[in-house]
Each structure stands twice: as C-alpha cells, then as structure tokens.
Backbone bond lengths (Angstrom), bond angles and torsions (degrees), N, CA, C in turn:
res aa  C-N    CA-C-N  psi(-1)  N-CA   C-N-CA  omega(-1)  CA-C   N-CA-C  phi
1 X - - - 1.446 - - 1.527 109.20 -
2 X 1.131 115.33 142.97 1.836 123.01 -176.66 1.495 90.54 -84.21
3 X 1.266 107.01 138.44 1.375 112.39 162.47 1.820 118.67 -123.08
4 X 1.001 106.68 131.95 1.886 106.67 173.17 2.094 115.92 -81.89
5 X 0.649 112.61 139.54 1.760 110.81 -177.95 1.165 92.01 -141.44
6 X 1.657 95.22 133.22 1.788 98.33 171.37 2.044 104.88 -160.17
7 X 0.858 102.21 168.18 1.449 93.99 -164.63 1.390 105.54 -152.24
8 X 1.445 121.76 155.53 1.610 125.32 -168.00 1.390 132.96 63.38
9 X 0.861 134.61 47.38 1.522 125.83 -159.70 1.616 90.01 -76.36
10 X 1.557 119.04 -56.01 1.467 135.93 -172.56 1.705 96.90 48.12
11 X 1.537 107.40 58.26 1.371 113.94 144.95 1.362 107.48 68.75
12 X 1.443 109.08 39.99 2.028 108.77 161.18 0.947 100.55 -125.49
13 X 1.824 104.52 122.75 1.205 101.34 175.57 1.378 125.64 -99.46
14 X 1.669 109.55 18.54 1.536 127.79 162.92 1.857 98.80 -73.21
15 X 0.967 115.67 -34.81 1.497 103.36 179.63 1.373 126.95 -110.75
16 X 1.666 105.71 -5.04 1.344 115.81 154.17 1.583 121.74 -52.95
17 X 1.494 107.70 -50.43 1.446 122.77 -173.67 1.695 102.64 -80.32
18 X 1.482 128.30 -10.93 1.422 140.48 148.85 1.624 103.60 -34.25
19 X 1.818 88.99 -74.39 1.747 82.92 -177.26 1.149 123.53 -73.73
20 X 1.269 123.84 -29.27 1.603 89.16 -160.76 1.633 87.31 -94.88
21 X 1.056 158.35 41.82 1.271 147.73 133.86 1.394 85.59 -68.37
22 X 1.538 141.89 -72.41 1.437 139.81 -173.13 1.208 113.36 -35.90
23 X 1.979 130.82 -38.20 1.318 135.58 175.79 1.571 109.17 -67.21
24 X 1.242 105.41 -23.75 1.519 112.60 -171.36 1.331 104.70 -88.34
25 X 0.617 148.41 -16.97 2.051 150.76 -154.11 2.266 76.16 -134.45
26 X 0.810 130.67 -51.31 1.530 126.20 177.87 1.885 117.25 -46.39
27 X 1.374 102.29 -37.09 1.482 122.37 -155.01 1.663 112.14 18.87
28 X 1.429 120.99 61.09 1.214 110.89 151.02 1.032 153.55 -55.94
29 X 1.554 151.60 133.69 1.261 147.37 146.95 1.148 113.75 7.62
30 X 1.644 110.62 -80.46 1.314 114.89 177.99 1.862 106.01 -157.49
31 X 1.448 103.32 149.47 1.524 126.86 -179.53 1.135 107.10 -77.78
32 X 1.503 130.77 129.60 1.106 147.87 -172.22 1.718 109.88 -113.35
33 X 1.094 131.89 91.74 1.377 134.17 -152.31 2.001 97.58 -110.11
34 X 1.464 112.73 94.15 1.491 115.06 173.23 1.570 118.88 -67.20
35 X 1.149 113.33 37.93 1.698 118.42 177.38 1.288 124.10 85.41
36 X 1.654 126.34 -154.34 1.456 119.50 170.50 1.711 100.08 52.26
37 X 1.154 128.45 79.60 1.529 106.50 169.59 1.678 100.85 -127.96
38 X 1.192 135.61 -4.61 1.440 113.12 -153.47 1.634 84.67 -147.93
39 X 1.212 130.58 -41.86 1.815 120.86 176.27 1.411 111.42 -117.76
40 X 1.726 105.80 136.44 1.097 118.45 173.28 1.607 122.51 -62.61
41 X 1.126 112.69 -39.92 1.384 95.03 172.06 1.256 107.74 126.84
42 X 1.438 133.52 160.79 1.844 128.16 -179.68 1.520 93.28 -75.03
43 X 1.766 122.01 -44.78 1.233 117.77 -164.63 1.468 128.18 -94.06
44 X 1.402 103.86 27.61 1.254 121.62 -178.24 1.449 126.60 -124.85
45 X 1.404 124.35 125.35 1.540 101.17 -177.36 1.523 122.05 -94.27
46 X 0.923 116.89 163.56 2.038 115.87 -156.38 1.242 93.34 -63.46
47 X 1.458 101.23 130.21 1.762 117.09 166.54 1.356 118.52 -62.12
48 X 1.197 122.90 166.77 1.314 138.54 167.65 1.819 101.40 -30.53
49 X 1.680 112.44 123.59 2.086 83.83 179.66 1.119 153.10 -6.35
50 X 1.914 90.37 90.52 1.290 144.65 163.50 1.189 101.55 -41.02
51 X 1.322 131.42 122.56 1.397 116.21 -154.80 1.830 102.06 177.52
52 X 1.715 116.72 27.36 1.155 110.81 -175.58 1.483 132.91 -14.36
53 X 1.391 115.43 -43.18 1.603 129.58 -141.35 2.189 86.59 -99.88
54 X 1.091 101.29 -18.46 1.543 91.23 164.84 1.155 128.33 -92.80
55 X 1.744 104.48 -14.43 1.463 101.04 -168.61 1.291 85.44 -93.51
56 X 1.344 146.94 -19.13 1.726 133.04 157.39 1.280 121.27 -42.70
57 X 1.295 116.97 -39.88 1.362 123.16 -171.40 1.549 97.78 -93.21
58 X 0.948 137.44 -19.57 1.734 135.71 149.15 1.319 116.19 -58.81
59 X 1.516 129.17 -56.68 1.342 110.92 168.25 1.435 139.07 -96.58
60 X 1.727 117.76 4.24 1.107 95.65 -159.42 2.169 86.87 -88.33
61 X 1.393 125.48 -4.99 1.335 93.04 -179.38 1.696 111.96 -91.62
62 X 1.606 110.28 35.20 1.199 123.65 161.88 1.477 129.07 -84.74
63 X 1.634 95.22 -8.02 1.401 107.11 -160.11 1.448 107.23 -63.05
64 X 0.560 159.49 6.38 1.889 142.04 173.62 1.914 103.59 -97.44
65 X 1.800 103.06 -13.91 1.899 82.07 179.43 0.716 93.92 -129.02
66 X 1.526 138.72 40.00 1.497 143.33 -165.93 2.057 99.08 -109.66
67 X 1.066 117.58 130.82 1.463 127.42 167.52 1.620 117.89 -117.02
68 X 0.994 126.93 97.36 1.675 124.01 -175.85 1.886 123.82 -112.88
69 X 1.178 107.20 126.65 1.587 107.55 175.10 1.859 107.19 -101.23
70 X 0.742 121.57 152.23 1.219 131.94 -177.87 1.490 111.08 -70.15
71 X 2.078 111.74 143.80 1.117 104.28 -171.68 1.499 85.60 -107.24
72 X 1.701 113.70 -167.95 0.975 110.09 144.68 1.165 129.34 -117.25
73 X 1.469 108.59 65.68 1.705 122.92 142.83 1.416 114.19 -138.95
74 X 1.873 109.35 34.93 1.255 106.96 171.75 1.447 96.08 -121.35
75 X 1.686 99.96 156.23 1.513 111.81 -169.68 1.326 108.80 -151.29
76 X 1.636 114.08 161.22 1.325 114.02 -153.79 1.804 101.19 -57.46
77 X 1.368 131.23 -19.07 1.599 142.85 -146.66 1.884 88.35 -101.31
78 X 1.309 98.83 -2.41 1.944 94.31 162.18 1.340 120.35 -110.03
79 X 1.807 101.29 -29.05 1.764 101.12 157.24 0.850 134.87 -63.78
80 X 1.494 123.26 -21.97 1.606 121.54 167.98 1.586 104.93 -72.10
81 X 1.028 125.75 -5.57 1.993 113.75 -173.87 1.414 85.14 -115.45
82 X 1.749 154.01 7.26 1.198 129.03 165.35 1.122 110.17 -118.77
83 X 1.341 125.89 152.39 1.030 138.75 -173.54 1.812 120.66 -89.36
84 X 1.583 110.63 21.74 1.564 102.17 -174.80 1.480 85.76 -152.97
85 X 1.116 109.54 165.23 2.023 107.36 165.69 1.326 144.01 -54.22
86 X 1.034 114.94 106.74 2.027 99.31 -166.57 1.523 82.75 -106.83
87 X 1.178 155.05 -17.52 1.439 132.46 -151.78 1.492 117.36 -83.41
88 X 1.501 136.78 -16.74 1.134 155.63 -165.49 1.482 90.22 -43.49
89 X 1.639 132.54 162.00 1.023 130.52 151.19 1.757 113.32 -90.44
90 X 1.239 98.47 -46.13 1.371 99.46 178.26 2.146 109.27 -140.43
91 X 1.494 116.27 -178.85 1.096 100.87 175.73 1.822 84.02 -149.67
92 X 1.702 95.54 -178.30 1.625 86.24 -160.07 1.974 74.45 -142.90
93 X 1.156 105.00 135.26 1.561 109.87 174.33 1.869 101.31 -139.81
94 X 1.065 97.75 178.32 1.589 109.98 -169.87 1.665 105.46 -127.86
95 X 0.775 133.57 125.71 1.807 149.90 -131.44 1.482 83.14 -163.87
96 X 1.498 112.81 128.14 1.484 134.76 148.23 1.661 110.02 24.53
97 X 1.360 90.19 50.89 2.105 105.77 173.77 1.750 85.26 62.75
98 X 1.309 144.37 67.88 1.091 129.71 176.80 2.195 99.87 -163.25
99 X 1.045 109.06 110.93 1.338 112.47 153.29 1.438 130.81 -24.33
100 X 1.407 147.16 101.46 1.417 137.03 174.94 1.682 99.32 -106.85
101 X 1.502 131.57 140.91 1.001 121.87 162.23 1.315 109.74 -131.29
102 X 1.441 108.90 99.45 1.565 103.00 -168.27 1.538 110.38 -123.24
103 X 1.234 94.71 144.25 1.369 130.47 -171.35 1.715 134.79 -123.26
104 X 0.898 153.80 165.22 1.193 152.06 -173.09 1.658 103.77 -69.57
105 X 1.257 124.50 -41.97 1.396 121.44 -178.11 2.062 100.15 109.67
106 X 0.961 138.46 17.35 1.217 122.74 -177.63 1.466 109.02 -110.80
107 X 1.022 112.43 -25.79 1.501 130.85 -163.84 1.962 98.43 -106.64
108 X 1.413 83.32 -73.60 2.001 78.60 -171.56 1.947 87.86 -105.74
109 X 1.469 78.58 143.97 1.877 100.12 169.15 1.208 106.38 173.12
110 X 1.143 116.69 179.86 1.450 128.12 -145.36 1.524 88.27 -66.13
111 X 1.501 150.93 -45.55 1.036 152.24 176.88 1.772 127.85 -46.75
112 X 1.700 88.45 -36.31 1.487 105.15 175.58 1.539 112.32 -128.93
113 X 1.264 138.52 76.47 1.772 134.74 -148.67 1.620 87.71 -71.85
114 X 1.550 82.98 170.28 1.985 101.82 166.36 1.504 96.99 -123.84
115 X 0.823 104.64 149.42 1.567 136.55 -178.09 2.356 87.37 -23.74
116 X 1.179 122.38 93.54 1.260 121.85 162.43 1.234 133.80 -121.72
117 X 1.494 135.91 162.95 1.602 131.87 -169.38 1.422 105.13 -145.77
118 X 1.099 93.52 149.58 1.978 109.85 -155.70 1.683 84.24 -47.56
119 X 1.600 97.92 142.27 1.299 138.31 176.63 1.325 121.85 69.74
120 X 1.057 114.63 -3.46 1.723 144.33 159.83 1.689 91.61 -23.83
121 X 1.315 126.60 159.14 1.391 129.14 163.92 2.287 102.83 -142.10
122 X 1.441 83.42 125.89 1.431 87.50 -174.62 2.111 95.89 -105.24
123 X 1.269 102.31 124.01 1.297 123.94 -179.49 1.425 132.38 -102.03
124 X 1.197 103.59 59.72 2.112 107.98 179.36 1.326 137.76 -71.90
125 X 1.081 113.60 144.93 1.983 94.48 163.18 1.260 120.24 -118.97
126 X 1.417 159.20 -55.66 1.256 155.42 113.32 1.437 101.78 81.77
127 X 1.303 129.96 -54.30 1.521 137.21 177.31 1.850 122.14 -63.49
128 X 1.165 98.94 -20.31 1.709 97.54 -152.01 1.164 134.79 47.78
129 X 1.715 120.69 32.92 1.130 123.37 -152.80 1.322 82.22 -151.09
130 X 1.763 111.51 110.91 1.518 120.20 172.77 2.164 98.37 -60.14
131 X 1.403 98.95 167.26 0.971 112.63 168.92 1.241 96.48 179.45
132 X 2.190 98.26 165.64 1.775 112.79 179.57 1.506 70.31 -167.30
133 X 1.844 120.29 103.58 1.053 120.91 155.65 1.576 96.90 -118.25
134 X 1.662 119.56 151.30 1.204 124.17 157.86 1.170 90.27 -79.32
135 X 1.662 105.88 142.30 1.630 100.52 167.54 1.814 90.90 -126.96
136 X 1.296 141.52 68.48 1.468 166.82 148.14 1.703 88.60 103.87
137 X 1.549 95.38 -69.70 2.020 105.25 -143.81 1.740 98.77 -84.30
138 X 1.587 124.08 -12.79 1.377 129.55 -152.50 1.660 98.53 -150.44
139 X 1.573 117.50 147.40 1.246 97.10 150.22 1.448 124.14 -125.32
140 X 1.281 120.83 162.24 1.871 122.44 -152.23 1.695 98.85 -105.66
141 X 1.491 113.36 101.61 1.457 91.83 178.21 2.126 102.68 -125.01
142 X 0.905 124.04 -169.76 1.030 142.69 -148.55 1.961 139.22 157.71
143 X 1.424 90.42 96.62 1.511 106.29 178.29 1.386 119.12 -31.56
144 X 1.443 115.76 -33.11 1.473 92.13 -173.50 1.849 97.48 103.75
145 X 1.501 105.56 177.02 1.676 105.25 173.71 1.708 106.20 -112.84
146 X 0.983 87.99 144.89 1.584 105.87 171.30 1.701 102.03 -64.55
147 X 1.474 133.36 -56.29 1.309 134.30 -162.18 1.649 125.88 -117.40
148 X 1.470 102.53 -36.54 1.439 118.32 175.91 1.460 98.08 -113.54
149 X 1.245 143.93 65.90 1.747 149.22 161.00 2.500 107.21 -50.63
150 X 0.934 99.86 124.93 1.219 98.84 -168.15 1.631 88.34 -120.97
151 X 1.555 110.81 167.69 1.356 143.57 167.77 1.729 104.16 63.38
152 X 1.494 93.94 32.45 1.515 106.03 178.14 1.300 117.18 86.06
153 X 1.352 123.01 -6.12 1.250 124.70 168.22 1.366 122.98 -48.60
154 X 1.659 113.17 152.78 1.509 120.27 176.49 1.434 116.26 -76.32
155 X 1.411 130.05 125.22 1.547 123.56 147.23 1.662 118.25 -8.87
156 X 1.567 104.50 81.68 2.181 96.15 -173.66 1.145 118.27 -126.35
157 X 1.077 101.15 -146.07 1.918 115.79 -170.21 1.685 101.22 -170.05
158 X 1.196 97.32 163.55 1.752 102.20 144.06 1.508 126.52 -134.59
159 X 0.728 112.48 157.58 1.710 113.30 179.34 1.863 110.66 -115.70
160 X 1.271 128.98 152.39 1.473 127.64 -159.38 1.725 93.67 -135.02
161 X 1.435 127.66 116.20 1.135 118.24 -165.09 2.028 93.72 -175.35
162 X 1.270 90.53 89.26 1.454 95.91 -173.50 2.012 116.48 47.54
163 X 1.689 101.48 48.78 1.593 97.63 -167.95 1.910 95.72 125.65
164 X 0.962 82.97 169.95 1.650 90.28 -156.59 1.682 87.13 -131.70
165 X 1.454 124.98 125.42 1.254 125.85 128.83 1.831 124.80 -135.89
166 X 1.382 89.71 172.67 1.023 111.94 -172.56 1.677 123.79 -88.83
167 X 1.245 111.75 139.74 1.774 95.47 -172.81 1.912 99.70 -151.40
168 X 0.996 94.31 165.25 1.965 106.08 -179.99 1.739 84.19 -74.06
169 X 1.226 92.49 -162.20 1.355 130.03 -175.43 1.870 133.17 -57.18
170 X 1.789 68.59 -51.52 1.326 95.05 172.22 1.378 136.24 -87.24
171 X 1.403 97.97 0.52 1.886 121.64 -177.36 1.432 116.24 97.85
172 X 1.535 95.51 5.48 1.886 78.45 -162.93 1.847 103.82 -92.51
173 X 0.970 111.72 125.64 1.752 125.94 -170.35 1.485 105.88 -49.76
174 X 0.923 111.91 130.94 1.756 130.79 177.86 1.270 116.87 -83.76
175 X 2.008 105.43 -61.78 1.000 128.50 -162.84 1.323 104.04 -139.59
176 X 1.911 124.11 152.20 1.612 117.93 154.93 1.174 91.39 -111.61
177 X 1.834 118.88 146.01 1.177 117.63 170.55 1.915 95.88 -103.79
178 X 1.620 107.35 -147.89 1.135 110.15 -155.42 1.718 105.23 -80.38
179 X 1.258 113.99 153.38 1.653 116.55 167.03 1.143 127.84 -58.34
C-alpha cells in the first residue's frame, strides 16, 4: 500500500491545501499525519494563512484515509472540531517486512527511543527538519514540515511505496530513503 506522511501543518491553510493537492496527484492508500495540525505553537511564528478553522474543513472530509499521532500542540479542544483521531501518542505499522513506529517526535526520538529491534525505523516530525539517518540498530527518518520547514529545508512530505522518499510540495523527490 502507498502511504503519504506529512507533519506540521500548525494551521496554514495555504499549505494545508499544498498537501493535499500533493495527496491528490499522490493517491495514497492512506495519509499518515505526524501531529502539529491546527496551532502554531509559542515557538513558532504564524505560517503563511494561519487559518485553523479551514484547515478543519480541509481535513476532516479526509477522515476515512487519514492516520494521526499526536503533536505537541494538539489538544483534546482540537478533537472535538475533527472528525478522525489525533490523540494517539504514537502508532506502529509494518512497511516492507520492517517495523515503523511513528510518532510526533517530542516524547520518543532518537534522544528518548521506544521500545525498538534492529532494523526497526523510528519516524518523527517535531523538528521541521527532514531526515533518513541510519543510526546502526534503527533508522531515524522524518518528513520535514508541511508549513514552517526549518534549517533551510523545503515545504515536504514523504510518500512510502516500495522505499520511502522524500519530496517538496510539488512532488518533485529530494531524497530516496531505504527499500
């Protein structure tokens, strides 16, 4: 199954409607949403139109292929306005005979692991900073932000489809991570 992963929106719905035009030209299985979706945050400055109450009405009629882990700037007062689960801390899926345990990045990350076993891949967003490091026993990857992209990074996503890469906005591939 193709999967879409994307992380941060923090409530633009100039780059909300980024992705899922990208989900749409993507046609995945299903959207994998790493948290952060509706507030920017104390340490963040307002994205491109900041505009929570549209990016609700952008995803909640996504809800049947929508998958979400909790960020930390989501709260129970955003689950009552969506229509699918955001509260999960983390979720655990199975990728190409391979473990993913992905999570928002605040809680478990390479700094703090969750329970993993060699070749396991731990998947965060929390940083805005794509990455695909092997780090020996696991590997550490991360989409990047949908709206606030930091350390010069592009506005991205990734998509999971026999191999994992990474791409801007517009689809065009950055990176392939592992098979």
């Amino acid at each position: 199954m193709k999967l879409m992963i994307a992380s941060d929106i923090h409530g633009s719905s100039y780059y909300c409607r980024k992705m899922i035009d990208a989900y749409e030209r993507e046609n995945p299985g299903r959207l994998l949403l790493l948290g952060d979706l509706l507030y920017h945050g104390p340490r963040n400055d307002l994205p491109k139109d900041y505009a929570p109450r549209e990016v609700i009405a952008m995803l909640n009629p996504l809800k049947q292929t929508l998958l979400c882990v909790r960020g930390n700037c989501d709260t129970e007062v955003d689950q009552m306005v969506l229509d699918f689960p955001i509260l999960a801390d983390y979720c655990l899926l199975e990728l190409g005979g391979r473990t993913v345990f992905a999570s928002h990045g605040h809680h478990h990350s390479p700094q703090n692991l969750p329970p993993l076993k060699d070749g396991d891949i731990l998947l965060n967003g929390h940083t805005h900073v794509p990455a695909n490091e092997d780090m020996g026993a696991y590997t550490y990857m991360n989409p990047g932000s949908v709206s606030i992209p930091k350390n010069g990074s592009a506005h991205g996503y990734m998509t999971y489809d026999n191999g994992f890469f990474w791409k801007d906005l517009d689809g065009n591939v950055l990176t392939v991570s592992c098979r």
